[in-house]
C-alpha positions in Angstrom: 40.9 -3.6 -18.3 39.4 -1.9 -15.3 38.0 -3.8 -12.6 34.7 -2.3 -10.2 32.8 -3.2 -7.7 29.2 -3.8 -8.4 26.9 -4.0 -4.6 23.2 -4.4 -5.0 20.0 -4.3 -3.1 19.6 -8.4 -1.8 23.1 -7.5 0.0 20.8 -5.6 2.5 23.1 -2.8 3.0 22.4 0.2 5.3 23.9 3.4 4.1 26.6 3.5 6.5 27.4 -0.1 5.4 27.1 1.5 2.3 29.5 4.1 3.1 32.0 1.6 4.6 32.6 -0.9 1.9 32.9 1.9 -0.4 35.9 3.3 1.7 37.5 -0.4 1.7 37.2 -0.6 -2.1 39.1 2.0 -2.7 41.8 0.6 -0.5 41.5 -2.5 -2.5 42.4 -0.9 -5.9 38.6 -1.4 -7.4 38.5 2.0 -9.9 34.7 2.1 -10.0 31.5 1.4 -8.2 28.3 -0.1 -9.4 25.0 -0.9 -8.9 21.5 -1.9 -10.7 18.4 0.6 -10.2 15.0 -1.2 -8.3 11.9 0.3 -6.5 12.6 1.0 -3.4 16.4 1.4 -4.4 17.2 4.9 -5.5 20.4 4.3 -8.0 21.1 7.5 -8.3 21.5 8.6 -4.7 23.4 5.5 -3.8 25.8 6.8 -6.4 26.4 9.9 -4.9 26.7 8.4 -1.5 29.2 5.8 -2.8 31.5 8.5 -4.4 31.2 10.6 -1.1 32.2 7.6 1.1 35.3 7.5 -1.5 36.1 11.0 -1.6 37.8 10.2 1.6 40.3 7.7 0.6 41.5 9.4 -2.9 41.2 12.3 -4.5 38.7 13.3 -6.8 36.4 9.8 -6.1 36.2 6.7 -7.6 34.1 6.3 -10.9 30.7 5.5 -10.3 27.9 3.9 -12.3 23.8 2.1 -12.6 24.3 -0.3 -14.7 21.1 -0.6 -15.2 18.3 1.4 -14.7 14.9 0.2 -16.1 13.7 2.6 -18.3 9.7 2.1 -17.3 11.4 3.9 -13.8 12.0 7.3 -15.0 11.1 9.5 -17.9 14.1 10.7 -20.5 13.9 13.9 -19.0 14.6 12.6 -15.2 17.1 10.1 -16.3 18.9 13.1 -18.0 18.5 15.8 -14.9 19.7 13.0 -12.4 22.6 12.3 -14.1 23.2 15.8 -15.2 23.4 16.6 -11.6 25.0 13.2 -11.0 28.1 14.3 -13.2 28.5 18.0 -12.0 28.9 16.3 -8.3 31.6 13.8 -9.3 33.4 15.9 -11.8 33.1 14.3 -14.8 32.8 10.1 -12.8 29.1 8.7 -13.3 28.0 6.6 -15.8 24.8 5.9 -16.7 23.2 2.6 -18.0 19.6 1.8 -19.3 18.1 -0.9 -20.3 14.2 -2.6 -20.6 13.7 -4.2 -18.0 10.2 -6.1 -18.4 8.8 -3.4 -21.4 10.6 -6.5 -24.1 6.8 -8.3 -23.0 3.6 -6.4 -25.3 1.8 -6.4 -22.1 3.9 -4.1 -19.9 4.9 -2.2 -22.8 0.6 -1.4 -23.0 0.8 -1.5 -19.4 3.0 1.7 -19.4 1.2 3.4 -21.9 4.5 2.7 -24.8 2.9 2.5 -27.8 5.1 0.4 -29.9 5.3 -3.5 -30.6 9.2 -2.9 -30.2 11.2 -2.8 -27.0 14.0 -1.8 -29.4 12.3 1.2 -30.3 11.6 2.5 -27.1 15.6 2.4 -26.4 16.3 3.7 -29.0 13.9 7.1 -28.2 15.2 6.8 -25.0 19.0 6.8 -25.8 18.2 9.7 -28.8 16.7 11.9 -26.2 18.3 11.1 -22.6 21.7 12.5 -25.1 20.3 15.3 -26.4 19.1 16.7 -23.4 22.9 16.3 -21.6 24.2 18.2 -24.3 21.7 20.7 -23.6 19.7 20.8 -27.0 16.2 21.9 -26.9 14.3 18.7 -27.8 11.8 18.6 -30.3 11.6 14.6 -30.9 8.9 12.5 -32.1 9.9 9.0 -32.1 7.8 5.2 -31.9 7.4 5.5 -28.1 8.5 9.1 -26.4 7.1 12.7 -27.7 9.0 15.6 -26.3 8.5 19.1 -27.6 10.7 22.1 -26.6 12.2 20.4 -23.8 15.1 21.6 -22.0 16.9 20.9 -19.0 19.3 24.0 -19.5 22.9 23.7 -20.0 24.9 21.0 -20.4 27.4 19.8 -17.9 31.0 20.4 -17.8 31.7 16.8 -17.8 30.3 14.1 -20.2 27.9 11.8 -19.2 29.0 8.0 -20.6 24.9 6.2 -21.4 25.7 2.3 -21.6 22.7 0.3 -23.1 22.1 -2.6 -21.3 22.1 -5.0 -24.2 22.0 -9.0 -24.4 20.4 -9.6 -28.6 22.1 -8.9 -31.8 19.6 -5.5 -32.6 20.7 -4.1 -29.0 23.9 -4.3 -29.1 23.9 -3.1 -32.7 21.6 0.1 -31.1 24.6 0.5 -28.5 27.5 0.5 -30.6 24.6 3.0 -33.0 23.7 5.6 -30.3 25.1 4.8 -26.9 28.9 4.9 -25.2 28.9 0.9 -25.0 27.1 -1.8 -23.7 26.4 -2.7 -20.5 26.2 -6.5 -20.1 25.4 -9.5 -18.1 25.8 -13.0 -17.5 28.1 -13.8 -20.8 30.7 -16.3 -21.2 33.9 -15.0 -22.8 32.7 -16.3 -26.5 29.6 -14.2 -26.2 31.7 -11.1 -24.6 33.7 -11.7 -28.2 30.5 -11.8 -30.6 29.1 -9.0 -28.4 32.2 -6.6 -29.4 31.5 -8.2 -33.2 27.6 -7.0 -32.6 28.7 -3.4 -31.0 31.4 -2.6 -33.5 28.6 -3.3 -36.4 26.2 -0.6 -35.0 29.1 1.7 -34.6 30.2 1.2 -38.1 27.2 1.8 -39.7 26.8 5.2 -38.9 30.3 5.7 -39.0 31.6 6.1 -35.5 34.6 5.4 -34.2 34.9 1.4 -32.1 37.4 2.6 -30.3 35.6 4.6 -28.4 33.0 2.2 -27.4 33.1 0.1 -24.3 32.0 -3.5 -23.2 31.2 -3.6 -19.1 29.7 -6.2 -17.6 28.9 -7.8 -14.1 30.7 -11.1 -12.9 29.2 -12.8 -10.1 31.5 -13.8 -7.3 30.8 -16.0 -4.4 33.4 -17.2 -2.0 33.6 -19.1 1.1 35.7 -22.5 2.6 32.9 -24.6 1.9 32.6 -25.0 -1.8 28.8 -26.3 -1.9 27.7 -22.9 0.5 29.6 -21.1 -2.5 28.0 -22.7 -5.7 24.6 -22.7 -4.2 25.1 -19.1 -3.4 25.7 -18.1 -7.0 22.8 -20.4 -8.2 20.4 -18.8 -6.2 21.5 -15.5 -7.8 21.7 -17.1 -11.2 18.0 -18.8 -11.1 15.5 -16.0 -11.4 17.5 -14.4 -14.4 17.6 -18.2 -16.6 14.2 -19.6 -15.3 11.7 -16.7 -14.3 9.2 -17.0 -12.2 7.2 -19.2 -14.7 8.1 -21.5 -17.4 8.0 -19.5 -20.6 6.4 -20.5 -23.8 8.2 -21.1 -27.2 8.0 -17.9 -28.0 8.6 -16.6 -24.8 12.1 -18.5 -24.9 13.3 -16.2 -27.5 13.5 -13.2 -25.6 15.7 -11.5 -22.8 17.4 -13.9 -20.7 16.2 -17.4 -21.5 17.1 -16.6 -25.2 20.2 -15.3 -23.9 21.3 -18.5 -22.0 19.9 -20.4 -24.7 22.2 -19.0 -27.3 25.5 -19.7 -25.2 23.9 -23.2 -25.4 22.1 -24.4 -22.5 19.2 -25.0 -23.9 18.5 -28.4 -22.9 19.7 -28.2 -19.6 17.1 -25.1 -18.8 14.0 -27.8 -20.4 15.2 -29.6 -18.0 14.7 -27.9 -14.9 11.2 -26.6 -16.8 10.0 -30.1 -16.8 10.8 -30.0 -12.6 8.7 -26.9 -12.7 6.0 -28.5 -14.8 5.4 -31.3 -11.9 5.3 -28.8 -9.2 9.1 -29.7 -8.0 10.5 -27.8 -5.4 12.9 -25.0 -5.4 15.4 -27.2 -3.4 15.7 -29.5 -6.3 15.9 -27.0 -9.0 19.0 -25.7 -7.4 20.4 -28.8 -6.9 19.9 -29.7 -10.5 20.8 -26.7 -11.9 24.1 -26.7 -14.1 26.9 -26.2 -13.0 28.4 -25.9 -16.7 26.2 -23.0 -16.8 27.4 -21.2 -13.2 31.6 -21.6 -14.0 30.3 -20.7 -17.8 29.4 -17.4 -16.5 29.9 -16.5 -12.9 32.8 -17.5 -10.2 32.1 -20.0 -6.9 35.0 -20.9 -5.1 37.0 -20.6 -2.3 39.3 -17.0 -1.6 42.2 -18.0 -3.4 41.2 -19.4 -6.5 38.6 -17.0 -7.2 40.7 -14.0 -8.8 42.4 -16.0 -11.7 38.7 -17.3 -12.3 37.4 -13.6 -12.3 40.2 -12.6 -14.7 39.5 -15.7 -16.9 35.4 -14.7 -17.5 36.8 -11.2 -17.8 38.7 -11.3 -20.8 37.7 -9.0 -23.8 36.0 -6.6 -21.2 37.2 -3.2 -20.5 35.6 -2.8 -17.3 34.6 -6.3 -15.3 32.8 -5.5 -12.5 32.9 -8.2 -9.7 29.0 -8.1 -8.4 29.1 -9.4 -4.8 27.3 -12.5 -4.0 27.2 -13.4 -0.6 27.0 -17.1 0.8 26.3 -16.0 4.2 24.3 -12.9 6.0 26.8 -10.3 7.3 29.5 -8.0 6.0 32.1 -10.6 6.4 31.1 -12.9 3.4 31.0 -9.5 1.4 34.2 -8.5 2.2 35.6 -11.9 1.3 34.5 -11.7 -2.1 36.0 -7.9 -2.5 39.5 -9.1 -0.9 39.6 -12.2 -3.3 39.1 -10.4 -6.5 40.6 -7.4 -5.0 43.3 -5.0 -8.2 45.8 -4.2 -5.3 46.3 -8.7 -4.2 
């Protein structure tokens, strides 16, 4: 198993911070960098800054990777010239991950003009297309949700281009194991990173490809610091808006995306829970003080420096690359760091 890095946009990063703490995981022994795409944070060149910054510690780079990019941000031909581009510069080390972002609701998907009533079927034009167009086909594709007709963005690179899906359901993760390189993944406990591999290898099989091949990556939230309660509260905070939302969801809204998702690892009851806070107007104080904490160690790591790698390693079983996703419990480099040194490949 590999283990990354992944360092997103709430750590409020300038670019020579940027820079920096990609130099000092290299020293750790991290093999790859990561981070998700967001308006107003361009994945593609913080990849290429990243790799740069490491460049200078090794030779040749670390891996690099978006894991994910929405796909409402960018067309299948600018997700494929990016990373086209992307790949030439590192020699062969970017990956690329999509997924749907909010497009799995009928109203953004009419919103941004997909007209489908699957989210599945929109990833699976994109995936069908963003491919072709590496490998330097002209596309002629007609699909549920993208039209392209003698598109080309030239020839294909020298180096492959790995596309992750970013998958959570049982018809995604069959679609990745179908059409992408592997799944990208989030927030799973190590049973659902072993029914995952089930749900990939299916895809794969029926269409005959090899499972081998295939690869299971997924973020794993760290937070560290001496006192335990700054540390747990820290990875609630980041844990909230992916199991609650910004509004309590409907029965039917429960059955998609991340509430489903939590709900299937079984915390079902506990999430009514903090709905019926929300229901009565209860503050945000008292949601995170009731939130689970069977939920946060089922999925992510609070704890002090030294206990937090073998908990890492624990969640990260059945992966081949975990990617330790910084959470911070204080403002400032030095609570980043602490997270990078205690989950660190070289300790």
């Amino acid at each position: 198993m590999e283990v990354g890095l992944g360092l997103d946009a709430a750590l409020q990063l300038s670019l020579e911070e940027q820079e920096i703490l990609s130099r000092e995981a290299t020293m750790l022994g991290y093999t790859s960098i990561w981070t998700p795409d967001g308006i107003g944070n361009d994945a593609f060149q913080l990849c290429a800054l990243r790799w740069k910054a490491t460049t200078e510690i090794v030779e040749g780079g670390l891996n690099t990777g978006i894991s994910v990019s929405p796909v409402a941000f960018r067309s299948p031909v600018s997700f494929a010239s990016s990373s086209k581009i992307l790949t030439n510069l590192t020699r062969g080390k970017f990956s690329l991950g999509i997924g749907t972002g909010g497009i799995y609701q009928p109203s953004v998907r009419k919103n941004l003009g997909f007209n489908t009533k699957s989210a599945l079927a929109v990833m699976r034009d994109y995936l069908i297309t963003i491919r072709k167009l590496l490998d330097g086909e002209t596309v002629n594709y007609e699909g549920e949700a993208i039209t392209l007709k003698d598109v080309s963005i030239g020839a294909p690179s020298d180096y492959k281009t790995p596309v992750l899906l970013g998958a959570l359901g049982p018809k995604m993760l069959n679609l990745a194991g179908e059409l992408a390189d592997g799944a990208a993944m989030n927030w799973c406990d190590t049973e659902r990173i072993s029914w995952s591999r089930e749900r990939v290898n299916e895809g794969a099989m029926s269409v005959g490809r090899n499972t081998n091949e295939l690869k299971l990556v997924q973020y794993i939230r760290v937070c560290v610091d001496d006192d335990p309660k700054l540390a747990r509260d820290g990875l609630a905070r980041a844990t909230i808006p992916y199991a609650l939302r910004d509004k309590v969801p409907t029965a039917r809204e429960r059955q998609f995306a991340y509430r489903a998702h939590f709900e299937r690892m079984g915390f079902a009851e506990e999430l009514l829970f903090l709905d019926s806070i929300r229901n009565r107007n209860g503050s945000f104080d008292e949601i995170l003080e009731a939130f689970p904490d069977e939920l946060l160690e089922a999925v992510g790591v609070s704890s002090d420096i030294t206990n937090a790698r073998d908990k890492f390693y624990n969640l990260a079983d059945g992966l081949d690359t975990a990617i330790v996703r910084v959470v911070a419990a204080k403002s400032g480099l030095d609570s980043i760091r602490a997270v990078m040194q205690s989950c660190a490949p070289n300790n």
